[in-house]
N, C-alpha and C positions, 0 to 999 in steps of 0.2 A: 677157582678164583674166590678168594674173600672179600667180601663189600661190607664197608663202615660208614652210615650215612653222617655227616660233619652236622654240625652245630648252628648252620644255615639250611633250612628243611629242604629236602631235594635235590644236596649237593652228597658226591660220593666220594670216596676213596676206593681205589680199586688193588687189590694187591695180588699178582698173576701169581702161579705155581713156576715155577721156574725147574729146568732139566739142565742140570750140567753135568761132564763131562772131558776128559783132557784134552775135548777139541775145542771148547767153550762152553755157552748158555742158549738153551732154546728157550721162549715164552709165545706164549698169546696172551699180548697186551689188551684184545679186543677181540670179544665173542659176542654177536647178534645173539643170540639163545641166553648166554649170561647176562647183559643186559639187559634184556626185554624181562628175564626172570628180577632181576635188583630192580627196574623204575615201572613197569608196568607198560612201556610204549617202546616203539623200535625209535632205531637213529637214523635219520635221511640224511646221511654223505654227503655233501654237495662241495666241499673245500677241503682240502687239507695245507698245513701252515706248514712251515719250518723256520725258529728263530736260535740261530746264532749270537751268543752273546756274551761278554768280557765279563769277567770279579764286579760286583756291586751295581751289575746296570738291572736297572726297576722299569719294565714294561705296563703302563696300566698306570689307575683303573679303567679299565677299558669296558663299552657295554655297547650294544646295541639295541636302536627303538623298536620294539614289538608296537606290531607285527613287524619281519617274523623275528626279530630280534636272531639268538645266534646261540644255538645248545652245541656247547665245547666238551671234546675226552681229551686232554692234554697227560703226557706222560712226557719224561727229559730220558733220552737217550743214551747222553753219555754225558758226565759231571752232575753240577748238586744244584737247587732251583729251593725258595720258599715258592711254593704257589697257593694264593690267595684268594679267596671267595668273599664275595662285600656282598650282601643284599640288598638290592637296588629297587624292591617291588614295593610299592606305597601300598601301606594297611596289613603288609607283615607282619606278625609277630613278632618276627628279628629284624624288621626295615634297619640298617645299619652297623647291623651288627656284622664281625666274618669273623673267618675261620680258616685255616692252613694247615697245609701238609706238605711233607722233606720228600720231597722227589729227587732220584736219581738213580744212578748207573749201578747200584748195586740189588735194592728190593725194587726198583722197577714197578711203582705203583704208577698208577696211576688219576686220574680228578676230573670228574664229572660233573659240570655245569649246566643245568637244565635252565630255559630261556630266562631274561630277568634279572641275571644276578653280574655283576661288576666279577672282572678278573684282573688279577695282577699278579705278576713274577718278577723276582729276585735272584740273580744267578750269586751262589755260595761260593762256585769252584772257578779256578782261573779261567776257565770258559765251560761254557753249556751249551746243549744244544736240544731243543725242547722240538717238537710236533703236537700239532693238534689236529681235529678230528672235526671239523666245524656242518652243522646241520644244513648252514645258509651260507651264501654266498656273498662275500664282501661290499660291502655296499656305502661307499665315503659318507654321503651325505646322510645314512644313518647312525654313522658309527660316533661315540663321543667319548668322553676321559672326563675325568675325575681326578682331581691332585691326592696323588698318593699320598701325600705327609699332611693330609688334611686332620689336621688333629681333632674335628668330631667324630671322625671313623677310628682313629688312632692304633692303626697297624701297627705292631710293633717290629718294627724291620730288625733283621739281625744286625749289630755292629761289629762283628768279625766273621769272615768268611770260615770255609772248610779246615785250610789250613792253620786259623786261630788268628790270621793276620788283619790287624784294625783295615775297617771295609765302611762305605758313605755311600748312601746312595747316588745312583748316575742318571739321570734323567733327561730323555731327550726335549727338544727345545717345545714340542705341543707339548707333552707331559706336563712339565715345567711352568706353563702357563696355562695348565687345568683349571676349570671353577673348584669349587668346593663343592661338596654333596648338595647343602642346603640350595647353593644358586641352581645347580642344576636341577633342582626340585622343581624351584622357584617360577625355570623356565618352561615346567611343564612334560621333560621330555623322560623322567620314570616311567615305569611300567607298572601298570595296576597288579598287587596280588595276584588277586582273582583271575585276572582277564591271561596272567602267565599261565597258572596252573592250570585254567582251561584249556590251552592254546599246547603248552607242552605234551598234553593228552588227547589232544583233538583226533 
């Protein structure tokens, strides 16, 4: 497996070896040993996701309040996905900044989100179908969103999907009535740098 740490510190790219063959493709998308070798800590398993979803729909920004906030391995199955890393940790380096990787059904990479940091997906292909890996368990009244098209984060969404065809984002109706980074600052509910990176290695 080759690992490529993204441009948001402690976010990874994971890209599996892949075995094929005229029956198919074998991979391990996820190895305990390879991971703990790339971040320095194991992953506590506690959820695993599956999201199904149409040309142009935008999941996110999604985050959860630390503690325990929610350390994601997300990889897309089958079709094509942007997935997106926002750094959400106050006194970052890159507090705002993010960073993305083309997931999908062919190099089978996969993105690793260590706690603290905002996630969002963009399906490319007439449908996708993404998994995640989640450390912590779902928890409503900690979980909160971020307006994807907040242009002080300024994600730059693709405006044509896989097959070249003009693509808009699709946003479900909480998404859609996100705060903005700043309000959600404002309201107190970021994660300290610090207090992630401690907690991610605790």
């Amino acid at each position: 497996m080759q690992v490529r740490e993204l441009s948001v510190p402690g976010a990874l790219e994971m890209t599996p070896v892949q075995h094929d063959d005229d029956r198919g493709v074998f991979l391990e998308w996820f190895r305990e040993d390879a991971f703990e070798r790339a971040t320095g800590r194991s992953f506590p398993l506690a959820q695993a996701n599956c999201s199904v979803s149409r040309a142009g729909t935008v999941r996110g920004i999604h985050f959860a309040e630390l503690p325990p906030s929610q350390a994601k391995v997300v990889t897309c199955v089958d079709g094509a996905v942007l997935d997106v890393v926002v750094d959400l940790r106050v006194g970052s380096p890159t507090f705002g900044a993010w960073d993305s990787v083309h997931l999908d059904d062919r190099d089978r990479r996969a993105v690793y989100l260590p706690e603290g940091l905002g996630h969002a997906v963009m399906t490319l292909s007439e449908r996708s179908v993404v998994t995640y890996l989640c450390s912590a368990l779902y928890t409503p009244e900690r979980e909160h969103t971020i307006h994807p098209l907040d242009p002080a984060i300024g994600i730059d969404w693709p405006a044509t999907g896989s097959d070249g065809r003009a693509m808009a984002p699709l946003l479900s109706p909480r998404d859609d009535a996100a705060p903005t980074l700043a309000e959600v600052q404002q309201r107190g509910l970021l994660p300290d740098f610090d207090d992630a990176i401690a907690f991610a290695h605790r």
